[in-house]
C-alpha positions as CSV (number, residue, x, y, z in Angstrom):
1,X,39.5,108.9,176.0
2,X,37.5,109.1,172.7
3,X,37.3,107.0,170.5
4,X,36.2,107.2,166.5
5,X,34.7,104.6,164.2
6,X,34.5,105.2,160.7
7,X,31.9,103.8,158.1
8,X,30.8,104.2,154.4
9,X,33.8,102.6,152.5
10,X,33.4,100.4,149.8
11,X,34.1,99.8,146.4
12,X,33.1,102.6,143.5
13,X,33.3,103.7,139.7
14,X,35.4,106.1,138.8
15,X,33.8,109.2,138.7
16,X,30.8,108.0,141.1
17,X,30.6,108.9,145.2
18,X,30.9,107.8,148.3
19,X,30.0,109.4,151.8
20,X,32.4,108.5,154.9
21,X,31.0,108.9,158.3
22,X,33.3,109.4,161.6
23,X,31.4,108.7,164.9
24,X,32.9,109.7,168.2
25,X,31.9,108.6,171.5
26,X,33.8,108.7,174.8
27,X,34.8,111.7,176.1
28,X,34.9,114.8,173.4
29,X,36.8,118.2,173.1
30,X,34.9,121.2,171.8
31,X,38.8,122.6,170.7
32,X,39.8,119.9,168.8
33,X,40.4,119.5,165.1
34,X,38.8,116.6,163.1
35,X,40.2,115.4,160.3
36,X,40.5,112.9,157.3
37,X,43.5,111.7,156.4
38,X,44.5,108.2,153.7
39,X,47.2,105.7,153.4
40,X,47.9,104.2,150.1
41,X,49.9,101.2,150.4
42,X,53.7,101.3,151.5
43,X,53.1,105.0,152.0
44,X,52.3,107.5,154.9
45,X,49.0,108.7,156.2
46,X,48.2,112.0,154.0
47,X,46.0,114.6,155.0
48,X,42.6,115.1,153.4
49,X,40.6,117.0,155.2
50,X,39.9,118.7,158.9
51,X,37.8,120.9,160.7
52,X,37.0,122.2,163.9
53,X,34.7,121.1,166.3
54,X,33.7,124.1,167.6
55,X,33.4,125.3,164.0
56,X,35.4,128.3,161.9
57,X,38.0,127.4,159.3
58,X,37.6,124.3,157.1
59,X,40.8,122.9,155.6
60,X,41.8,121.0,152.6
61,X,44.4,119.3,150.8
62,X,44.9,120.8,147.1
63,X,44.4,117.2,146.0
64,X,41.0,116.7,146.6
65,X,39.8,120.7,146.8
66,X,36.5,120.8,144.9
67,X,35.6,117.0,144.9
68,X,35.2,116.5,148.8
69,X,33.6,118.2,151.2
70,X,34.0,117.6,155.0
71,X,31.2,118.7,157.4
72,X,30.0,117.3,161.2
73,X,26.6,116.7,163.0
74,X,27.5,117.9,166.3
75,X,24.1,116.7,167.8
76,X,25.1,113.5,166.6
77,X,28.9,113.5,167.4
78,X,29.3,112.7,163.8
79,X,31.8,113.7,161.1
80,X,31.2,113.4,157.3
81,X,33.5,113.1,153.9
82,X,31.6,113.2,151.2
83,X,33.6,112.5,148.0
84,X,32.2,113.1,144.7
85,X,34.2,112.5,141.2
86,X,36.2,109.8,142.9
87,X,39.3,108.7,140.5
88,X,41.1,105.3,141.3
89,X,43.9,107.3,142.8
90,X,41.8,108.1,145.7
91,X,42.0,104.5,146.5
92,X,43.1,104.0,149.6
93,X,41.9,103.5,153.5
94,X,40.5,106.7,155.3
95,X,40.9,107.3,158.7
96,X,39.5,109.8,160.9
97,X,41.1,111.4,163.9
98,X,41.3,113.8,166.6
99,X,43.7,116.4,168.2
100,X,44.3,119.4,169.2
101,X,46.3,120.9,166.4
102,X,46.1,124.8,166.2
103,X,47.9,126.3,163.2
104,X,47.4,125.2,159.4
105,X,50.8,123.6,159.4
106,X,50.0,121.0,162.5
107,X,45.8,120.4,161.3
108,X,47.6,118.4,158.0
109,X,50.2,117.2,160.2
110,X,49.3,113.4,161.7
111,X,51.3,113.5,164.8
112,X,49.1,116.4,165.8
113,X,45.8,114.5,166.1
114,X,45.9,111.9,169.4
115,X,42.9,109.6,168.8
116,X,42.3,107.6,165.2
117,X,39.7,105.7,163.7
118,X,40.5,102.2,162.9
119,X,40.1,103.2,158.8
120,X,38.1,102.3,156.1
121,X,38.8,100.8,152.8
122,X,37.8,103.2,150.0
123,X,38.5,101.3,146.5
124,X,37.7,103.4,143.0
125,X,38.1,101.0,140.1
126,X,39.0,102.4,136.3
């Protein structure tokens, strides 16, 4: 099992930043894909972000392209979002997870990744 805490959400200006932090302990899988994904309320989870553990490709969704940037401490077991330029529409709560998704397709696809963090509340106010 692993398991994955995030940290770092809170409440922002438009146009300010905020840096998320994943943490995952338990047992860990060099293969696996990390990820970022967000829910806005009464809506489904929505890929952010991902990357693989091992390293190699970085992937992100058009939406947030230039403005985040997604990076891991692998001493530390750690993965980061930092999101700069934050508009109120990237209000929502982030979760990180885990899985072993392969192609593009399945890294920005949810039911790919087995293990989730328990989310964080990212708020951007006008």
């Amino acid at each position: 099992q692993m398991q994955l805490v995030e940290s770092g959400g809170g409440l922002v200006q438009a146009g300010g930043s905020l840096r998320l932090s994943c943490a995952a302990s338990g047992r860990t899988f060099s293969n696996y894909v990390l990820g970022w994904f967000r829910q806005f309320p009464g809506k489904e989870r929505q890929f952010v972000a991902a990357l693989r553990w091992s390293g190699g490709r970085i992937y992100y969704a058009d939406s947030v392209k230039g403005r985040f940037t997604i990076s891991r401490d692998n001493a530390k077991n750690t993965m980061y979002l930092r999101m700069n330029s934050l508009k109120p529409e990237d209000t929502a709560v982030y979760y990180c997870a885990a899985g072993g998704a392969i192609t593009t397709t399945q890294v920005m696809a949810g039911e790919w990744y087995d293990y989730w963090g328990q989310g964080t509340q990212v708020t951007v106010s006008s």
